[in-house]
N, C-alpha and C positions, 0 to 999 in steps of 0.2 A: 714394675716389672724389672726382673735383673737383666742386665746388658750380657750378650754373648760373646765373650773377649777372644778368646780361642777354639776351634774345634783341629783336634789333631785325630786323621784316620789311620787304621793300620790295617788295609786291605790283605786279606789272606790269600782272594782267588786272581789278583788283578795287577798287570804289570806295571813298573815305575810310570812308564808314559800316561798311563788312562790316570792317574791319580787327581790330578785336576778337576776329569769329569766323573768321578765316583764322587769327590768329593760335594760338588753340584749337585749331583744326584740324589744324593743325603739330605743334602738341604733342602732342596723341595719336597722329602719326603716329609720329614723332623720338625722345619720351619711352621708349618700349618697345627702341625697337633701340639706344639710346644704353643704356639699362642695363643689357642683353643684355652688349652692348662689354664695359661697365665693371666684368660680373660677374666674378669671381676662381673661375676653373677649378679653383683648389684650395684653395678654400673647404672649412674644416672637415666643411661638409655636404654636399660631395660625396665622402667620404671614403669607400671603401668599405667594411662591418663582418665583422670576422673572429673566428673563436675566440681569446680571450687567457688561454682557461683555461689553465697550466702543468698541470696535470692530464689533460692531453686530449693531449699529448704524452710521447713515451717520454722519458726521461731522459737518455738518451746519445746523443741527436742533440740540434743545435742549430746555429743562426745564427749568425752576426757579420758585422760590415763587415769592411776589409780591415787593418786597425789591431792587427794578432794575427797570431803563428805558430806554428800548434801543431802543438807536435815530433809525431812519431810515437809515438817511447818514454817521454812525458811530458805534464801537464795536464790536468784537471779535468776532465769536459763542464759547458760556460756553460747558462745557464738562461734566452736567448732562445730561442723556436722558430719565432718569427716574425718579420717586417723590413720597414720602410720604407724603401725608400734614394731618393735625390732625382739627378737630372741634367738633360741640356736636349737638344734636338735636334740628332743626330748627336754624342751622345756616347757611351762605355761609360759603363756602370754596371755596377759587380762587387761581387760579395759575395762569403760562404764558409758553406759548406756541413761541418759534420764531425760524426764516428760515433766516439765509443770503446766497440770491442770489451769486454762484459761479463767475458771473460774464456774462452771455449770456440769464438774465431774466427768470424768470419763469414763465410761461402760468399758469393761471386756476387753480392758489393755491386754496385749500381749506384743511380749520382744522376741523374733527368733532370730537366729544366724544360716546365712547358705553356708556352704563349702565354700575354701577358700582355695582357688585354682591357682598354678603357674602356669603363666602361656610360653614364656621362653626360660630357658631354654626345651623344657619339657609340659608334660601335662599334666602333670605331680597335683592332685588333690588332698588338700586334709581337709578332715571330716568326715570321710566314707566310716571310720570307725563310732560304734554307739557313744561312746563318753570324751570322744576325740574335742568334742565343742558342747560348753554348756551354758546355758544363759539362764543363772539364777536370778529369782526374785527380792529383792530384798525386801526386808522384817526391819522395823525397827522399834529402839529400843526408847525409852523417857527419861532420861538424864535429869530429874525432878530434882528438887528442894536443895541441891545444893550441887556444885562441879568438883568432881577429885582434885583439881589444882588451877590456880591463876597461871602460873608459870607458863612459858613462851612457848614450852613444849606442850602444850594444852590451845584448843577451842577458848575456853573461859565462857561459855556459854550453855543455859538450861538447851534443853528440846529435845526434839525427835531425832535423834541421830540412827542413820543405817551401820545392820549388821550382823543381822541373821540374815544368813543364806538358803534360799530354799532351790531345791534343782527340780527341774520337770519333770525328771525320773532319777529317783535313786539309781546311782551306779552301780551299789553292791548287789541288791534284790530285784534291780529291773521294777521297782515299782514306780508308776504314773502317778503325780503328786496333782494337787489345788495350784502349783505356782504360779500357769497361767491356764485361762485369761484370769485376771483381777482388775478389781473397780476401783477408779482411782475417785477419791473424796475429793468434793471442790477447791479449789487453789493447793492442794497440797501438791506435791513431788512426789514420784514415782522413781525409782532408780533399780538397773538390771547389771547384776556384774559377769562380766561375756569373762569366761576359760577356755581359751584353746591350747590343746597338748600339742605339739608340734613332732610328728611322729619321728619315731630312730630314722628309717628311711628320707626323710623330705630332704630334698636338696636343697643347696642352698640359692637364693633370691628372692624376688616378689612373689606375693601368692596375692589374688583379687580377689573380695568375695564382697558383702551388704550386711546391713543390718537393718531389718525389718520391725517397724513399728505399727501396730493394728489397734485399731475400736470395734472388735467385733468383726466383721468383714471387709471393714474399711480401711485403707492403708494409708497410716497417715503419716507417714515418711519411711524413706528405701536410701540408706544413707553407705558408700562406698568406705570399706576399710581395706587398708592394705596390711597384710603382713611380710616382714621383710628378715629372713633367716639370713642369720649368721652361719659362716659353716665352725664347727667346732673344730678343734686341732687333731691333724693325722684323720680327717677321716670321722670322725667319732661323733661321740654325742656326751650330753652330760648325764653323770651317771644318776640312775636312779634312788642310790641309797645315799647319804648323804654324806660327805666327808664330814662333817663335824658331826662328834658327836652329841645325841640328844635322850635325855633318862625324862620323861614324866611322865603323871599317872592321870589314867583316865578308865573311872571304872563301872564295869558293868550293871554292878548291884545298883549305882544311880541311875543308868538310864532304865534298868527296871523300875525305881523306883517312883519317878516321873510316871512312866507308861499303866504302871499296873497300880501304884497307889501303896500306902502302907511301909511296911521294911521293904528296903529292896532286896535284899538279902534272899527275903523268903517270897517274893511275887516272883523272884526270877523265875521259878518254876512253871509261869504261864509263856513263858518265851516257845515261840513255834518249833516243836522240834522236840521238844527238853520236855523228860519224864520229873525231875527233879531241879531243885534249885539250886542245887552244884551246876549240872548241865548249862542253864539259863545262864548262870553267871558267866561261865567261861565262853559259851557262845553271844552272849553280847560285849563281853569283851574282845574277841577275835574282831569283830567289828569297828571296836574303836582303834583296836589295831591297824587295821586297813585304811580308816581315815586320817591315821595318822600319817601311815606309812605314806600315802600318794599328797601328803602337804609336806613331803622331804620333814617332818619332823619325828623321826625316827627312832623313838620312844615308845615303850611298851608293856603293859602293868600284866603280869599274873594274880589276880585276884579270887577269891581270895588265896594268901598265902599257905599256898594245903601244905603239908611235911614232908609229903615224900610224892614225886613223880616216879612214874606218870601217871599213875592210878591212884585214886582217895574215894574208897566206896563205890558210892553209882556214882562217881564223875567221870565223865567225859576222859580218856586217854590223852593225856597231855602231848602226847606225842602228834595224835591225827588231829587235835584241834590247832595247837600253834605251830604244829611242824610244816605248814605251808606257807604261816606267813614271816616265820625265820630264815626259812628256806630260799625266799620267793618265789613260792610258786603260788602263789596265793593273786586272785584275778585280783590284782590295783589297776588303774588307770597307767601306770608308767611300769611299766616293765619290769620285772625280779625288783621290783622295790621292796625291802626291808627293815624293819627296825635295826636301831645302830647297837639298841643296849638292853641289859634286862636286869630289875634291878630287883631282891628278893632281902625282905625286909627282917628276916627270924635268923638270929644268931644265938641263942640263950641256949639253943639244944642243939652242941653239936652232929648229931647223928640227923639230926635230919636234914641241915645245914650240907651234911657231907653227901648225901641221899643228892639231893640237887645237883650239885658241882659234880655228883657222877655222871647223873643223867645227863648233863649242860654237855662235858666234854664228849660223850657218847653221840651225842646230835650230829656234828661236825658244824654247826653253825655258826658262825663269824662273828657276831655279837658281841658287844663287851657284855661279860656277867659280874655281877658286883652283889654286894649286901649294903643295905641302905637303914642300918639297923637304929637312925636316934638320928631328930632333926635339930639342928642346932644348940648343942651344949652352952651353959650347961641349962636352958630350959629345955631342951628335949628331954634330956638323962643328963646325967652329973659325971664329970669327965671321969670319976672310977670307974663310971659303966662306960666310956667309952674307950679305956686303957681295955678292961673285961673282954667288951663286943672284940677289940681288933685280936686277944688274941686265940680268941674263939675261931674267927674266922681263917685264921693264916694257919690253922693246924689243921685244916682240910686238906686234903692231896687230889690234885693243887691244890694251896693256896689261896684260899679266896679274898677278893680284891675289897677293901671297903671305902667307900665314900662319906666323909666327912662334909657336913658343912659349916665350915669355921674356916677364919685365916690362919697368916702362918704365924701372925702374932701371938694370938690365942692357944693353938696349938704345941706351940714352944713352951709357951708359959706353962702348960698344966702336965708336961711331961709327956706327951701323945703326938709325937714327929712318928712315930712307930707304929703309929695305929691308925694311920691313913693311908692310903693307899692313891684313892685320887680325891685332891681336898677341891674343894667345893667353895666358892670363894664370895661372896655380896659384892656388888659394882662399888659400893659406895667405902671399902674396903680395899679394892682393887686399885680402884683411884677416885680418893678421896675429893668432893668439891673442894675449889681451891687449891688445889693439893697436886701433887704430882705421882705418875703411875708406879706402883706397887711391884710392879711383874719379877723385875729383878730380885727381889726377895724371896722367889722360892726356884730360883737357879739351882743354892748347893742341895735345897732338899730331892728338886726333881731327880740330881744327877743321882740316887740310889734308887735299884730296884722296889717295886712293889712285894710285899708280903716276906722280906728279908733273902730265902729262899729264893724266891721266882727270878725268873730273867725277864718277866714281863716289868714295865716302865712304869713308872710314876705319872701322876697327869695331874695337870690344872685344869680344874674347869671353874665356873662362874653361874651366879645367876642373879638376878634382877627382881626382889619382890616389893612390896610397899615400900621398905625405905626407899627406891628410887624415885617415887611421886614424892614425897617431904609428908607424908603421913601412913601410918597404920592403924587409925582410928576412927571408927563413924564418928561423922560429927564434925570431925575437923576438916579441913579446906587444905589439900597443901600450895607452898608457895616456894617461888626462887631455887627449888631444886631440878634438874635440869637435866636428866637422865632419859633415857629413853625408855618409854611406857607402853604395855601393852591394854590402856585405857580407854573404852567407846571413846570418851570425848577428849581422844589424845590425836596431835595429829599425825597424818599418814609416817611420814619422813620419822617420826620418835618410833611407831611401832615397828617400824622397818628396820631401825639402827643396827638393832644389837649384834646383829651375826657379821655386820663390816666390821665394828669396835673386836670380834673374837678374833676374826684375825687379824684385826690392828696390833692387840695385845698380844697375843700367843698363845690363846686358849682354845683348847683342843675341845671342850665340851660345853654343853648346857643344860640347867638344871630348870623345869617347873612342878614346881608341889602337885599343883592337882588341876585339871584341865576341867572340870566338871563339880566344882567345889558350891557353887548356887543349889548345884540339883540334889543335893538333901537336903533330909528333913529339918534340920540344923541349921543348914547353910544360910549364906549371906543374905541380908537385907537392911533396909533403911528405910521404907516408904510404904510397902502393903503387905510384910508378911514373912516369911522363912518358907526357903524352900521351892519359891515362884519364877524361875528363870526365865518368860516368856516376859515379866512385870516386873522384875527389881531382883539383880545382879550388881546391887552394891555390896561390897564387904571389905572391911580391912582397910575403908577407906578411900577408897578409888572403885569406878565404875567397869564392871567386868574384873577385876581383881577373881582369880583362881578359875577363873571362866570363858575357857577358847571355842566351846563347842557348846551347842542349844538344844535339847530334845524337842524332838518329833510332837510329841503328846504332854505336855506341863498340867499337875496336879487335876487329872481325868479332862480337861481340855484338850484338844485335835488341834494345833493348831496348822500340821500340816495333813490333810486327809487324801483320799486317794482319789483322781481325778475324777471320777464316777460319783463322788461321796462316800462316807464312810470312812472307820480308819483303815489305816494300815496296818498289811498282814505284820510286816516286821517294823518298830521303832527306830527311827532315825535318828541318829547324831550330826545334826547340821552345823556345815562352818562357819567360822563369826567371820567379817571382812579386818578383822585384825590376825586371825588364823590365817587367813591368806599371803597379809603384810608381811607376817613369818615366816610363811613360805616363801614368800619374793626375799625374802631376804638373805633366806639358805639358797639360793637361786644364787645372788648375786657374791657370795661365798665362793660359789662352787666356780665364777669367772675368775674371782681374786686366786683363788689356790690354780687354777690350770696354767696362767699365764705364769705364775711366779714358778711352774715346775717347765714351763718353757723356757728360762732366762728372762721371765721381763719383770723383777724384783721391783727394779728402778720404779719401772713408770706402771705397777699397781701402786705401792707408796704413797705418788707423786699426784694418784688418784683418789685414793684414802682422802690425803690431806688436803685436796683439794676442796670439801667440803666437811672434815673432820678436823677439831684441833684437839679434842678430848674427849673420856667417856661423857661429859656434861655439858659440851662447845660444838655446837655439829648445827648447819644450815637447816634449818626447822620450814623452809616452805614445800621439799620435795626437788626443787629444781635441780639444787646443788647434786644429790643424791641420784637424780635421772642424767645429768649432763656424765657425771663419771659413770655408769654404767653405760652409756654409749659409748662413752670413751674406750674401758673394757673389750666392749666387744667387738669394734668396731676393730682394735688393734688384735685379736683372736682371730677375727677372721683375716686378717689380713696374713698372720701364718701360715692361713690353707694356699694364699699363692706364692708366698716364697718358695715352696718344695719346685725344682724343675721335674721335668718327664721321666722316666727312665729312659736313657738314649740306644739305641741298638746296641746288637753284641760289636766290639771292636771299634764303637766309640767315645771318646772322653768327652766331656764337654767342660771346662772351666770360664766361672764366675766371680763377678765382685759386685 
């Protein structure tokens, strides 16, 4: 609390003599609401008191943050039964929840969450909203025949790892899933991962609430969690779209394809709603849009790439299908959430190229719009097509922005500094193992405008695919490379990294290929098959590689049905608990930039490095990566009480 050094009055209605006692007067007006202000909502003693006996709880259930993944067919029960976990407004907050099976199976598990109350200073409940708190089921996956890497950043271990998520009720469709109850198989593990949104309004301190574990009717632990808000600065919350940006693709044709069988292209057309397989398309893409949108990663695919918006035959008006979720007004879980970017892959035909960028600018939506016309030269296209592509695109009015993916080595070399717009960088590029960071090498190019013309900026962005595990190959194992991995059997702390290391480095954005790359026909495998994303999401080498999200219904399989039986009316796009990890991570982004736009440059840095030495050197248990994030926010909220009161008309108050 700041010490109050001077208070000088300049009474307008009151003679020199009463000055003494006007001044009095002030002060026991002032004195009480000024320390009110300056009290700390989460002050030790407003804590609220819980049982801490280990003995008052069963043994095979327990808590943890999200820094652990326990296999199904392996692992101890831990010996929390209780949690505090900390965030701020309009953020998740997630935990885990998990049961090893004694050994004679358990019937008709189910995990729910109360509302989570504050008693003081107010009665502030979350959770009266439907998707406010959800306690998914996990799914897991068979890490078989062989682990995507030994390396440190890795499990190095076969099994059943968790990682599909399944919710009790879809948030988009309101539909009522199989999640719970479920039977849990003798000695195996059970594991639930609890999301709470913590709403724009919730004040900030303790919120009390349980966590409920049943066999049917039977309760077999009622375990106390507290949650503990941060207040955000000035007042606020963290915003829903995400500061960094994020371009990948997640498309609808596959999870038709899953659902309905065959092309997905042309089953789309059994999508509820949809007269046609255009419709289909576009309408289970707005879908994957939204699931992107409320995991802050803020990516978004127009598929297929029709020529000219916003009408193509019987499709859907481009306008009224994505115009809500660019917009925000589109029902997410977090508020006017939106994609950051959109990226549109046909530049060969300039008019229909220019067709777009008209309609884009006519939107008024804030999105970066780009052309994403050749993935990596020169095996995408050969750098004459991608001299061709860039200047196809920059003779649109405006200007349309292109994304390379190549460095600026490469770039240089083949005469094509002029035909990016925002390059698109490999980690292992960026900064090299062994090696030292890259960043400073594209200073003189950023300092030039994008598309020559424009006054819009050049940008760096990055991204992280197989060469970060040390392979790109079934078959092979990688080892000693040390990057952080968005791989089932990687661990938490690696798939978490990458958005500290963005703005470690200075990269404004991030790049994933394909979010749904398993779910065709095509797609990856190693062990039963192509195309089976419920059984084998091996490809490229690593476990889950192109694959953040799990359909609903794999190769005519249900394997999430609707709590009644049966399928469901609409197909789901369920989260992987690495999806999550990426969204905690754009999370913990979003502490690092607020503070640093409040003056506290110094001590994010000092927090970075406190468990980061490089893109390849970074504390692999979790701890390192939870202690700075309470650091963070502990020093954010500490902001909201440095502000003093405002003090009446006609008094000054000074401070040190």
């Amino acid at each position: 609390m700041r010490r109050l050094d001077r208070i000088s009055v300049q009474p307008r209605y009151v003679s020199i003599p009463m000055t003494r006692l006007v001044v009095t007067l002030i002060l026991l007006l002032i004195l009480p609401v000024f320390i009110h202000a300056q009290s700390d909502p989460l002050s030790p003693s407003n804590m609220p008191v819980i049982d801490m006996n280990p003995g008052d709880y069963p043994s095979n259930i327990w808590i943890t943050d999200t820094m652990q993944k326990v296999r199904q067919d392996s692992g101890s029960p831990g010996r929390q039964h209780w949690g505090t976990f900390y965030g701020t407004q309009n953020e998740f907050v997630d935990f885990q929840v998990h049961l090893h099976d004694a050994g004679s199976g358990t019937p008709n598990l189910s995990v729910t969450a109360s509302t989570f109350v504050q008693s003081s200073p107010s009665s502030y409940t979350i959770g009266t909203s439907a998707n406010d708190i959800i306690v998914y089921r996990d799914a897991y996956m068979h890490v078989q025949t062989q682990v995507t890497s030994t390396a440190k950043t890795y499990y190095n271990s076969l099994g059943y790892y968790p990682d599909i998520l399944i919710p009790p009720t879809d948030p988009y469709h309101n539909q009522a899933t199989n999640a719970w109850p479920f039977t849990v198989a003798a000695g195996n593990n059970q594991s639930a991962w609890v999301d709470v949104h913590i709403p724009i309004s919730a004040p900030s301190g303790y919120y009390l609430g349980s966590i409920t574990v049943k066999s049917g009717t039977t309760t077999l632990a009622k375990m106390p969690v507290i949650l503990a808000i941060w207040q955000w600065p000035s007042a606020g919350h963290m915003p829903s779209t995400t500061t960094l940006k994020v371009a990948a693709g997640v498309s609808g044709s596959d999870l038709c394809a899953q659902a309905y069988g065959g092309n997905g292209y042309l089953t789309c057309g059994s999508w509820p709603g949809a007269s046609t397989a255009d419709q289909g398309v576009t309408l289970a893409s707005v879908d994957g849009c939204l699931i992107m949108a409320d995991h802050r990663y803020g990516g978004c695919s127009i598929y297929p790439p029709y020529p000219s918006p916003p009408t193509h035959g019987t499709e859907l008006s481009f306008t009224a299908a994505y115009g809500p979720v660019y917009s925000g007004a589109a029902s997410t879980i977090l508020p006017g959430a939106k994609p950051t970017t959109l990226g549109y892959p046909l530049v060969s035909n300039t008019t229909n190229l220019q067709n777009w960028i008209t309609w884009w600018q006519g939107t008024g939506y804030t999105a970066q719009f780009f052309t994403y016309p050749c993935d990596e030269p020169p095996m995408g296209c050969s750098w004459a097509t991608v001299v061709s592509n860039g200047t196809s695109a920059h003779a649109t009015t405006p200007p349309t922005p292109v994304l390379l993916t190549a460095g600026i080595a490469n770039v240089t070399s083949n005469s094509a500094l002029n035909s990016a717009d925002i390059m698109t960088v490999l980690i292992n590029q960026m900064e090299p193992q062994g090696g030292s960071l890259q960043r400073s090498a594209y200073n003189t190019w950023l300092a030039g405008n994008c598309c020559s013309s424009s006054t819009t900026k050049r940008q760096v962005w990055w991204y992280n695919d197989c060469v970060g595990t040390g392979t790109c190959g079934n078959g092979t194992v990688g080892s000693g490379v040390t990057y952080p991995n968005v791989d089932i059997d990687g661990l938490p702390a690696a798939n978490r990294a990458f958005q500290w290391l963005s703005f470690r480095n200075n990269v404004t954005g991030e790049l994933y290929y394909t979010m749904t790359g398993a779910w065709e026909a095509n797609g990856g495998g190693c062990c039963t098959g192509k195309g089976l994303p419920w059984t084998d999401v091996y490809a490229f080498g690593g476990w889950g590689e192109g694959t953040l999200y799990y359909p609903s219904t794999s190769n005519g399989t249900n394997y999430v049905t609707a709590s009644g039986g049966g399928a469901l009316t609409y197909p789901l796009y369920l989260p992987s608990i690495r999806m999550k990890h990426i969204r905690d991570g754009m999370q913990d982004y979003e502490y690092l930039n607020v503070l640093t736009n409040n003056s506290q440059g110094s001590f994010v840095a000092t927090e970075i490095n406190s468990w980061i030495t490089s893109s390849y050197t970074f504390e692999t248990s979790g701890v390192g990566l939870q202690a700075a994030r309470s650091a963070l926010g502990k020093k954010m909220h500490q902001l909201s009480l440095s502000t003093l009161p405002a003090p009446p008309p006609g008094i000054s108050i000074k401070a040190q």
